[in-house]
C-alpha positions in Angstrom: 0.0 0.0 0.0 1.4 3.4 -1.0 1.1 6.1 1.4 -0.1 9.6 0.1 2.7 11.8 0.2 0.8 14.7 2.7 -0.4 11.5 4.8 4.2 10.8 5.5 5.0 14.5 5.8 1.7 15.2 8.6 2.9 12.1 10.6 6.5 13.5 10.1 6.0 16.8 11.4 4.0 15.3 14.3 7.0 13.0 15.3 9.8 16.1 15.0 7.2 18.5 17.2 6.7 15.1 19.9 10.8 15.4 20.0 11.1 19.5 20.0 8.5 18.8 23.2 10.4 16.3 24.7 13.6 17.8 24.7 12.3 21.0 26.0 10.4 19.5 29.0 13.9 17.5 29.8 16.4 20.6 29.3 14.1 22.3 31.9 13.3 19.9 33.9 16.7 18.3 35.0 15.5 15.1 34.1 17.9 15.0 30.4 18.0 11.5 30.2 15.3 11.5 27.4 17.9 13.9 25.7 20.2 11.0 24.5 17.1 9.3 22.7 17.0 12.6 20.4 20.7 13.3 19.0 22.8 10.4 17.6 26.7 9.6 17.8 27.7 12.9 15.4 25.0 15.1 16.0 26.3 18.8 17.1 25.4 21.3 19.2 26.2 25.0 18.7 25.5 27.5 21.5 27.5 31.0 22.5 26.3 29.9 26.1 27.1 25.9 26.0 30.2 26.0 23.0 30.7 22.8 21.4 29.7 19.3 21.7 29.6 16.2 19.6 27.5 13.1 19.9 24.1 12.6 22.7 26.1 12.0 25.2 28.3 15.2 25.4 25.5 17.6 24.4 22.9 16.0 27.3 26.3 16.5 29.9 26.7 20.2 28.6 22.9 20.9 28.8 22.1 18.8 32.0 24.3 21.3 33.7 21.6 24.2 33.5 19.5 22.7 35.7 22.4 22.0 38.6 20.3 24.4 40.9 17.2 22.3 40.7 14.2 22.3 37.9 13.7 25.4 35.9 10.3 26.8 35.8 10.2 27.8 31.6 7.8 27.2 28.5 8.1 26.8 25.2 6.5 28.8 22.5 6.7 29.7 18.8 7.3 26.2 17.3 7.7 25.9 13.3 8.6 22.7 11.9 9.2 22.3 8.5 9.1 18.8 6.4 11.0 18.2 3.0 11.4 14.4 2.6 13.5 13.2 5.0 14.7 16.2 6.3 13.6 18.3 9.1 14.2 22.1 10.3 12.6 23.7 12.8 12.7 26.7 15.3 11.3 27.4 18.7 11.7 30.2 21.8 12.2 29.0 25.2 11.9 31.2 28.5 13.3 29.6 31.5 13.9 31.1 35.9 15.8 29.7 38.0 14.9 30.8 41.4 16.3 29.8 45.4 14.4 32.5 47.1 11.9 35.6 45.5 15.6 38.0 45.4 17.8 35.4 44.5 16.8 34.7 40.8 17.9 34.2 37.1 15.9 34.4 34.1 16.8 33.8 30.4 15.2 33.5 26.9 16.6 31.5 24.1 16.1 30.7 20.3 16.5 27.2 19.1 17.1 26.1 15.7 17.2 22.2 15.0 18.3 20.0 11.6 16.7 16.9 11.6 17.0 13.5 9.6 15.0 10.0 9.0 17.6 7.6 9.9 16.5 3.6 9.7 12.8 4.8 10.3 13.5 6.9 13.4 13.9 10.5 13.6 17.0 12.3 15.3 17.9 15.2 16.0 21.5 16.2 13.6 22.2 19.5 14.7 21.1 22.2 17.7 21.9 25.7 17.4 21.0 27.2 20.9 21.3 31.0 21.2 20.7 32.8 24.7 19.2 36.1 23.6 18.7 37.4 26.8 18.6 37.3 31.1 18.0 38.9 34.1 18.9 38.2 37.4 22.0 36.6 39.1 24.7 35.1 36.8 26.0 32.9 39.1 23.0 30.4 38.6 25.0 30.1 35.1 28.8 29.9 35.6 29.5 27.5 33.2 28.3 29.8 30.3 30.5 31.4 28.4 28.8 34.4 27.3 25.9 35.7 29.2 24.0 38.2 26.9 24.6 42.1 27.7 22.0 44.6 28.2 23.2 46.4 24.8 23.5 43.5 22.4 26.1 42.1 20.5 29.2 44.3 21.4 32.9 44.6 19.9 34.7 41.6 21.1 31.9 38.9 21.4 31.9 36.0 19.4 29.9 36.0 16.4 26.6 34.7 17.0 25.6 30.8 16.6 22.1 31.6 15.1 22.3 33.7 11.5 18.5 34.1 10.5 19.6 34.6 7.0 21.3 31.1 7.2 20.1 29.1 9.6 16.3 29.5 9.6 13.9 26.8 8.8 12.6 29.0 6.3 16.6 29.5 4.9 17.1 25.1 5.4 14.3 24.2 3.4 12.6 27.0 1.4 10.6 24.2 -0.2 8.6 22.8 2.6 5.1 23.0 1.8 3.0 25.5 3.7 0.4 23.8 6.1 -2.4 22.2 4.9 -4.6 23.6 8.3 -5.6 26.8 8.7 -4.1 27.6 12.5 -0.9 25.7 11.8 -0.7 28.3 8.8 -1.9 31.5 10.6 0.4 30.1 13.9 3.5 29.7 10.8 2.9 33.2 9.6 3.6 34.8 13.2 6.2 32.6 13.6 7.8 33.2 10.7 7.3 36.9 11.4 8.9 36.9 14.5 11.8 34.8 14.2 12.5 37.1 11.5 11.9 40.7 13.4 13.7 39.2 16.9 16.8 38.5 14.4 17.1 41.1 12.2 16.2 39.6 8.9 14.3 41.9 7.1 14.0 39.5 3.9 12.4 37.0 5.8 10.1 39.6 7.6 9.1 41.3 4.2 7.8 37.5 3.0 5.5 37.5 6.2 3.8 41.2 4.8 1.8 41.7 2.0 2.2 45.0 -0.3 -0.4 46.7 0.7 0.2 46.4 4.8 -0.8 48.6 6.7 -1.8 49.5 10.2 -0.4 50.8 14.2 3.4 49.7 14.7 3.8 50.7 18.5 5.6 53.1 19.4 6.5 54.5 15.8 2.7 55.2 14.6 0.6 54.0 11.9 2.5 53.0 9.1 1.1 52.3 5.0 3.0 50.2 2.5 5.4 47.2 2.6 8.4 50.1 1.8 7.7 51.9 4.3 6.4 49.6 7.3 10.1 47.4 6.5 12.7 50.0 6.1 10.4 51.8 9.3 11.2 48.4 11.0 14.4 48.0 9.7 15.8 51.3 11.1 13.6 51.1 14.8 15.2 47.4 14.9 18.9 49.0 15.4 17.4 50.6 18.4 15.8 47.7 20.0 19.0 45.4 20.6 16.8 42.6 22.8 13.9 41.5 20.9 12.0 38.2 21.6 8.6 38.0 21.0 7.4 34.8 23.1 3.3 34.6 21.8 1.0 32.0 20.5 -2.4 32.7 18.1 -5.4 32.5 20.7 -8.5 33.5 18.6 -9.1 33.5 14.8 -11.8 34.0 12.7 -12.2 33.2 8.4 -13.8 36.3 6.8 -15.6 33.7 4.2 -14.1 35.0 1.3 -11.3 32.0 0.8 -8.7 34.5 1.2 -8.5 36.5 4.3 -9.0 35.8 7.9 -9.0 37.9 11.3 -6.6 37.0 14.2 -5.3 37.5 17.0 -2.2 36.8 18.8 -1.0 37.1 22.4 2.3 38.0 23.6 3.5 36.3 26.7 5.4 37.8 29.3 7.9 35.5 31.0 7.9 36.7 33.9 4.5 36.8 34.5 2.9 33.6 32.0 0.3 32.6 34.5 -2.2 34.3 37.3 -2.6 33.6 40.6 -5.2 30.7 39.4 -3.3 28.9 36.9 -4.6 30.6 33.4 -2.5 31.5 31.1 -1.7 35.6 31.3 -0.7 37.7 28.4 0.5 41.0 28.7 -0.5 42.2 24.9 -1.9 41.1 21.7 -1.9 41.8 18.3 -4.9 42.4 16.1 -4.1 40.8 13.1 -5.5 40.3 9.3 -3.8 38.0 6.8 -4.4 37.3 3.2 -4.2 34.0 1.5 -1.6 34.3 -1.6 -2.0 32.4 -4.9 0.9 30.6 -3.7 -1.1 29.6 -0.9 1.4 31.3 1.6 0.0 33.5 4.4 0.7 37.3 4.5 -0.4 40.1 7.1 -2.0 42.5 5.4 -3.2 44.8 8.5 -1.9 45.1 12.1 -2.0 46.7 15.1 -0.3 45.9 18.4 -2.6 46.9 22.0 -0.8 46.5 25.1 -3.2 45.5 28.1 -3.0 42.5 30.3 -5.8 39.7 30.1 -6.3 35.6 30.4 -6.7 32.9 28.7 -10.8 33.5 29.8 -11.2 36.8 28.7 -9.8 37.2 25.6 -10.2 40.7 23.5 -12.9 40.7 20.5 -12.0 41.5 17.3 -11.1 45.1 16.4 -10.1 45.0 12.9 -9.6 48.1 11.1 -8.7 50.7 14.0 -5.1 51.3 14.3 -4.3 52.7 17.4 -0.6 53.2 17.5 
């Protein structure tokens, strides 16, 4: 019996998200034994924070020691996987604290790029590129890092950087993968793909995630018209705005009936405050979104606006499409 080829690359991209899961609930949790049964014998890991390290065994020792202090209390957000055959690429955003007492605390976020392969029926995990883009807090829950993140950025003297957007994104490792077949995985790909590119500086990648005639409130420069102006607007505000990570996930959307454009909305999280005092989930913004459907069938933004404003996972904002408020 032939299997369809949408039917392989759906089961695929389930398997490589089950493992991007996994390794992020044993990285946290301490418990990095599971981390062995995801990388192979010459897999590689590539982090300014961690260096170096070749094979499963090596990259679980270098990452097991994060979590010397005890569990750390992080989520991860903004998973992409892409499918092309028997090769995998995806991205995600991790947030993770590290706390002995309410003063005595450390808190990070981090982007992870992973290359992934079909060996002998099994998925496995070829290469991690793990970039702290940020913390807060006391270093000395970190002392085996090599280079904690500054305040300012990337400054003269620092190594060069592990993750290159413009080289190393999923959407840069395979530009062929189809787009998804689902309407949220698409929409939730289209912010992805949006932010990866924004929190790294890759304004080619960004402009793919806009149509030509955007438009809408870009906080805090104003309301902006017109893919030339909203990018090189971007482009120039990004230089200012050294630590950019946009942890969020698409909470609300909405098809206009038209087969080609649908309302959403999306809901940045806050790491340091990702819950309430009951458990929900706690946002400290969202976007108000609208995208168009391209004949390629790719996804594009073609209106936005960005409302700060905390709220949960119970109370979500209605739609508001239209009225830029920047």
């Amino acid at each position: 019996m032939n299997i369809a080829p949408e039917t392989t690359a759906l089961t695929a991209k389930q398997s490589v998200s089950a493992m991007l899961a996994r390794f992020s609930e044993s990285w946290l949790s301490g418990q990095t034994d599971p981390l062995t049964t995801l990388f192979h014998a010459d897999s590689q890991l590539l982090s300014s924070q961690h260096g170096s390290a070749t094979g499963a065994a090596a990259i679980t020792q270098r990452l097991g020691q994060d979590s010397q202090h005890g569990p750390i209390y992080g989520q991860m957000t903004n998973r992409y996987v892409a499918i092309d055959g028997d090769q995998a690429a995806a991205s995600c955003y991790v947030f993770g604290i590290m706390q002995r007492s309410g003063s005595d605390f450390f808190i990070f976020g981090a982007t992870l790029v992973f290359r992934a392969s079909l060996r002998a029926q099994t998925w496995s995990f070829d290469e991690l590129r793990l970039q702290v883009n940020w913390n807060h807090g006391n270093n000395n829950f970190v002392p085996h890092w090599r280079q904690p993140p500054g305040q300012n950025g990337w400054q003269m003297g620092d190594e060069a950087p592990v993750i290159v957007s413009e080289l190393h994104s999923p959407w840069t490792l395979l530009p062929n993968a189809p787009v998804p077949e689902s309407l949220d995985e698409a929409l939730a790909e289209l912010y992805y793909r949006y932010a990866f590119s924004v929190d790294q500086n890759d304004m080619s990648l960004l402009a793919k995630s806009y149509s030509e005639d955007i438009s809408g409130g870009f906080a805090p420069v104003g309301n902006l018209s017109g893919r030339d102006q909203v990018i090189g607007t971007l482009k120039s505000f990004r230089h200012l705005a050294t630590l950019w990570q946009h942890f969020a996930e698409v909470v609300k959307f909405e098809d206009e009936g038209d087969g080609q454009h649908v309302k959403l909305i999306v809901a940045r999280i806050i790491p340091e405050r990702s819950i309430d005092q009951y458990g929900n989930k706690l946002y400290g913004a969202h976007y108000q979104l609208r995208a168009r459907r391209q004949p390629s069938g790719q996804w594009q933004f073609c209106w936005t606006d960005y409302r700060p404003g905390w709220f949960s996972e119970n109370e979500l904002p209605a739609f508001d499409i239209g009225n830029a408020t920047a």
